[in-house]
N, C-alpha and C positions, 0 to 999 in steps of 0.2 A: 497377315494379321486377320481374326475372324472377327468380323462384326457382330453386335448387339441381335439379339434375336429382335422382329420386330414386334410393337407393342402389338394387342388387337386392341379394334376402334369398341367406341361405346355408342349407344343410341342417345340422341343430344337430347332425349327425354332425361334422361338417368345424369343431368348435369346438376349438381349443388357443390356446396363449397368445399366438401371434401375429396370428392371425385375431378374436382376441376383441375388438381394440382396432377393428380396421378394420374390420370386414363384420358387417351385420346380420341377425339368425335370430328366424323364426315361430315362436313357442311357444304353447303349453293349457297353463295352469295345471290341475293336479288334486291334491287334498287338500290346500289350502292348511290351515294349522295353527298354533298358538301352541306353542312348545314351550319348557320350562322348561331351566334349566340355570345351575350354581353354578362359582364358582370361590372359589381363596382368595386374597385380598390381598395383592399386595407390599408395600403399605404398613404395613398394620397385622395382618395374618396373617388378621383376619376371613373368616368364610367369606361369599360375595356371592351373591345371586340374582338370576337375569335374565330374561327372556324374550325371545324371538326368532321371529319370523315363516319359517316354513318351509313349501314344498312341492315337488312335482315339476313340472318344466317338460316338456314332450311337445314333442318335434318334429312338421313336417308328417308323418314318418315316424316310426309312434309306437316302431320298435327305437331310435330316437334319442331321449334324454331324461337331464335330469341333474336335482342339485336345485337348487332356489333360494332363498337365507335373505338376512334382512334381518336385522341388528343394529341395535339402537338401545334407547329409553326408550321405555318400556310403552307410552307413546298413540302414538308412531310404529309399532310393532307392529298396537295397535289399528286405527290405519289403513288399512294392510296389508293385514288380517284384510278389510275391509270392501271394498278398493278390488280385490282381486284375488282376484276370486271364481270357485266349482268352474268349468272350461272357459273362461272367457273367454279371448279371443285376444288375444295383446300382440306387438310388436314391439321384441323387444331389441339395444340397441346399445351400444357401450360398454363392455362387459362385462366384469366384474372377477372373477378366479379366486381362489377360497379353497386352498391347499394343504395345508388340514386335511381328513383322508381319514377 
């Protein structure tokens, strides 16, 4: 059975929301990180603590570069933390915009 031709990449300059879903960008992870962060409960007013996997992503062109976080439960973080480490090179596709600035 033949395989999909594959995509070509785009420069992670040329990233917005319409390009995010379609076209795939080379990034460097650099300072990947755990970082903390609370909120308070609709439900019950409690205040919550979370963690969250955060870094910068580098384009091949390093003036291109945004960040990159991952939400989830603390061992998916953990994960994270391990799996995407300083420099290595990932191929991102699919790409889901946060519009919190």
């Amino acid at each position: 059975m033949a395989t999909a031709p594959e995509q070509p990449t785009s420069p992670l300059g040329s990233l917005t929301k319409s390009s995010a879903k379609t076209q795939d960008f080379l990034v460097r992870v650099y300072k990947p990180r755990k970082a903390y962060y609370s909120y308070k409960s609709k439900g019950n007013g409690q205040n919550v603590e979370k963690t969250r996997f955060v870094c910068l992503l580098l384009g091949v062109n390093s003036e291109h570069y945004c960040e990159g976080t991952n939400k989830g439960a603390a061992a998916d973080v953990d994960v994270a933390i391990k799996k995407f480490l300083p420099l290595t090179a990932w191929k991102l596709s699919k790409v889901g915009l946060d519009n919190q600035q």
